[in-house]
N, C-alpha and C positions, 0 to 999 in steps of 0.2 A: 574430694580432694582435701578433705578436712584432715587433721592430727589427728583426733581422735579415730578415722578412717584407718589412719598410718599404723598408730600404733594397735592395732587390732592383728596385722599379717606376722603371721610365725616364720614364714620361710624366706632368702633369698627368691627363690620362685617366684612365691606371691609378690612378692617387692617389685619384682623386673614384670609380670603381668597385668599389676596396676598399674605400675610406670606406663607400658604400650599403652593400652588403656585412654588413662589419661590422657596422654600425646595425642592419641588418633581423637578422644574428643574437641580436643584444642584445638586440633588441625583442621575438623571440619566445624568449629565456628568461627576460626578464623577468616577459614574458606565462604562462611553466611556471610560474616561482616564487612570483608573487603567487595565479594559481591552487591549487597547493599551497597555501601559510598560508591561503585564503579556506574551501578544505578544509580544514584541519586544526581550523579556527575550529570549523567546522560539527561536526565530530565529537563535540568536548567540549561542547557544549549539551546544553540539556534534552530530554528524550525527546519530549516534543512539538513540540519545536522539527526534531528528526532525524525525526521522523515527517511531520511539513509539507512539509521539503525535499523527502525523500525521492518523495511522492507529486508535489511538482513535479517534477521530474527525472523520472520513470517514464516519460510519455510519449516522451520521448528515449529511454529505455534499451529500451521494446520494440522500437525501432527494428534492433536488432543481436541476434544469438545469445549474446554475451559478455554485453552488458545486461541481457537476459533468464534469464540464469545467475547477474546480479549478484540481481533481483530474488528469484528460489527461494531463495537465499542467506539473502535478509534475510527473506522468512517463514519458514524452518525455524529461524530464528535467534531470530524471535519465539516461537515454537511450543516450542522447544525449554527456555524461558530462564523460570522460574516470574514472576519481576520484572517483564519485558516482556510477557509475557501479559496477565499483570494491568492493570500501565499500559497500553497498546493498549485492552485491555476498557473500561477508565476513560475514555480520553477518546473510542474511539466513542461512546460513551454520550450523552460531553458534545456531541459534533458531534452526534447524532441530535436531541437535545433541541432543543426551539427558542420562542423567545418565544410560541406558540398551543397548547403542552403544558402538561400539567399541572406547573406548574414545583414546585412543593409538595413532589406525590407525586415526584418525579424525585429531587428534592434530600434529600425522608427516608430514600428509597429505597438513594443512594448513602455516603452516611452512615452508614446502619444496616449498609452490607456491611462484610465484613473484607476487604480487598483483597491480602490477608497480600504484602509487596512489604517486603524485606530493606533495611534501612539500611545495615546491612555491607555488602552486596554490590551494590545499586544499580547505582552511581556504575560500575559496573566492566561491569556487564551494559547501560550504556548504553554504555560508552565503546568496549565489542564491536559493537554497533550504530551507532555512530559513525564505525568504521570500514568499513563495509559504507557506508553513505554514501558515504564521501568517495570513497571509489574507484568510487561510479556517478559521483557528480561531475567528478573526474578523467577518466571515460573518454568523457565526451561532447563532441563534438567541437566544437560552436555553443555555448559557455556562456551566449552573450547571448538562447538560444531560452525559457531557464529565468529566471521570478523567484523567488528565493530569501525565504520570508516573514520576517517581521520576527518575533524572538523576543519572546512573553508572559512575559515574566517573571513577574509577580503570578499566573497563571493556574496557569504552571508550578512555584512553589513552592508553589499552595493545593492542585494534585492530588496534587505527593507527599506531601504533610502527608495526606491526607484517604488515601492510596494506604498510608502506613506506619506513618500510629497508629491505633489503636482510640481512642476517645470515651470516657474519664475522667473524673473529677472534676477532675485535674489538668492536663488540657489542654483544657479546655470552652472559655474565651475562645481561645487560637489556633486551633482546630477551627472555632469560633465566627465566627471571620477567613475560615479557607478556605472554610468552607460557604459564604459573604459573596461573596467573591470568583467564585467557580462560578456562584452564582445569578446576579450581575451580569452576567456572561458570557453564558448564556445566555438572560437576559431580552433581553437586544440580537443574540441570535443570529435573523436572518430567514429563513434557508434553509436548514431542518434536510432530515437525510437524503442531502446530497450533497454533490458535492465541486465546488468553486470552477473552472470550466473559463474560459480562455481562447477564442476564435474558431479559435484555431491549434494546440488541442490535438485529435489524431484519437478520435473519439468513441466506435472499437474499445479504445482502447487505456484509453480514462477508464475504459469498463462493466468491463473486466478487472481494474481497479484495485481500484473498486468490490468487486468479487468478492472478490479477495483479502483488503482491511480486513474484511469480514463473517466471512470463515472462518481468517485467520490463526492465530491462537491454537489453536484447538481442533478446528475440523470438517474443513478441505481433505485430502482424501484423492489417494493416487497417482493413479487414474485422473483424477480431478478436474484437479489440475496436469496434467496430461499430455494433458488436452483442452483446457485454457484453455491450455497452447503452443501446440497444433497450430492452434487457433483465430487465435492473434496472429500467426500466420507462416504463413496460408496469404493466398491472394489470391482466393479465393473462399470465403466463410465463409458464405454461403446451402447451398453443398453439403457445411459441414462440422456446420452443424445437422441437415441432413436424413441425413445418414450418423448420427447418432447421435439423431434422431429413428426414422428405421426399427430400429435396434438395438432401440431400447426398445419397439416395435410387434411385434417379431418377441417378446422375450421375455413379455411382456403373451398375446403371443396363444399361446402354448406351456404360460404358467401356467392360461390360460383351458381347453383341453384337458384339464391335470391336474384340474383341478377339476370339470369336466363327466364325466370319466372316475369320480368322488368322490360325483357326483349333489349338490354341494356348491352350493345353490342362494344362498345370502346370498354365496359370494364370489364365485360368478356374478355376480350384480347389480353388485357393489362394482367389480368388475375389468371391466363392460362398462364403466361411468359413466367409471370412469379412464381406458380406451382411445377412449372420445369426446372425452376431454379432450385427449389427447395426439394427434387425429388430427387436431381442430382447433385447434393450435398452430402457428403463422405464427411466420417467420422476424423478429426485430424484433432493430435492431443493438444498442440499447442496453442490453437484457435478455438477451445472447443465450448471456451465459458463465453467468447465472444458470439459465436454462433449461437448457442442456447441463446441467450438473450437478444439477440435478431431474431429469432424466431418465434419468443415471447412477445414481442411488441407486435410482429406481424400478425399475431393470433389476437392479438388485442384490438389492434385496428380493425379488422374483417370479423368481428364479434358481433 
């Protein structure tokens, strides 16, 4: 873009091809930059606002081995981080609940826990989590495949209030506020238990998703992750349930020997009834990281 560039072109032509050129350079660093700040935006929000994105974007991010690395990222990061454990627990809670629950029991319920979630350290444990975002964001190549939700503000300052005080005497009307606000939310909430899909989001990659929001915090174990990968990256996933349905058939029917060898007649019974169960279990795609990983722990336990 230099003069010296300029004055180098002999023809009109040249002129008008540097021009395009140029333009189309400009246009797609424009298009990095504003990307960038539209990330960085996103990072410093509220954890439920990073959590929202996050789960839109995911669909895009199984798509690549690098996305799929971004996501183990952001569950060991919640797993790892007492603050985010807890908020994550928090608002699945509030996503499961829904206008046909017992909204009462839900709202005493969350209320009466200690969610024990750090003031000091918050702000800092999301903004770790912030960045894990933005660089799924960054590295997806269609940005216009994701919509980005609109941040709840009200929502999101009544769960940290309810997330990092205990119930007082001296904070009963603003407690009073957030409990207000939650219950609002989900008395209008219609479709508890799931997550908001698109026509165009692949409906391997939603159940995985699924999967993950359930066990983040506390349960996903290595084997676990390491089959809902193999699961998202094969291309036939009917033969990657039944590889780890048989696994769990062959251990089942190993424990059933030890115990027959035992004259161990009650766990006889018990472990025929469970190998009925698990022999009539059909491949279904949208349960199907749920299932593998019932059938992992079962093979763990009778080990």
């Amino acid at each position: 873009m230099s003069e010296n560039k300029i004055n180098t072109l002999l023809t009109i032509n040249d002129v008008e091809q540097y021009r395009a050129a140029v333009n189309e350079m400009c246009d797609r660093r424009k298009e990095f930059i504003s990307a960038c700040v539209k990330a960085d935006d996103m990072a410093n929000k509220s954890f439920g606002f990073i959590k929202e994105s996050f789960e839109a974007i995911s669909p895009e991010l199984f798509k690549t081995s690098y996305g799929k690395g971004i996501m183990n990222r952001y569950a060991s990061t919640i797993k790892e981080d007492k603050n985010l454990a807890s908020l994550h627990s928090l608002y699945e809670n509030i996503r499961k609940a829904g206008s046909e629950s017992d909204v009462n029991f839900f709202i005493n319920s969350i209320a009466s826990e200690n969610w024990g979630v750090d003031k000091k350290t918050v702000a800092e444990s999301c903004k770790k989590l912030g960045r894990i975002l933005a660089e799924g964001y960054l590295s997806i190549e269609d940005k216009t495949s994701v919509v980005i939700p609109e941040e709840n503000v009200d929502l999101s300052n009544a769960v940290y209030f309810i997330a990092e005080n205990k119930k007082t005497a001296k904070n009963i009307a603003d407690y009073s506020n957030a409990v207000s606000i939650i219950r609002e939310f989900v008395e209008k909430s219609d479709a508890p238990n799931t997550i908001k899909e698109s026509k165009d989001i692949d409906k391997m990659a939603t159940s995985l998703l699924e999967e993950f929001n359930k066990k983040y915090s506390t349960e996903l174990t290595a084997s676990e992750i390491s089959a809902l990968k193999e699961l998202a990256e094969s291309n036939d996933r009917s033969s990657v349930f039944e590889k780890y349905k048989s696994s769990c058939e062959e251990k089942l029917s190993e424990a059933k020997k030890r115990f027959e060898q035992e004259k161990n007649d009650a766990a006889i019974d018990r472990i025929n009834s469970i190998m009925e169960q698990v022999s009539n279990k059909e491949f279904v795609l949208e349960s199907v990281g749920n299932d593998i990983c019932g059938m992992i722990k079962l093979s763990t336990i009778f080990e």
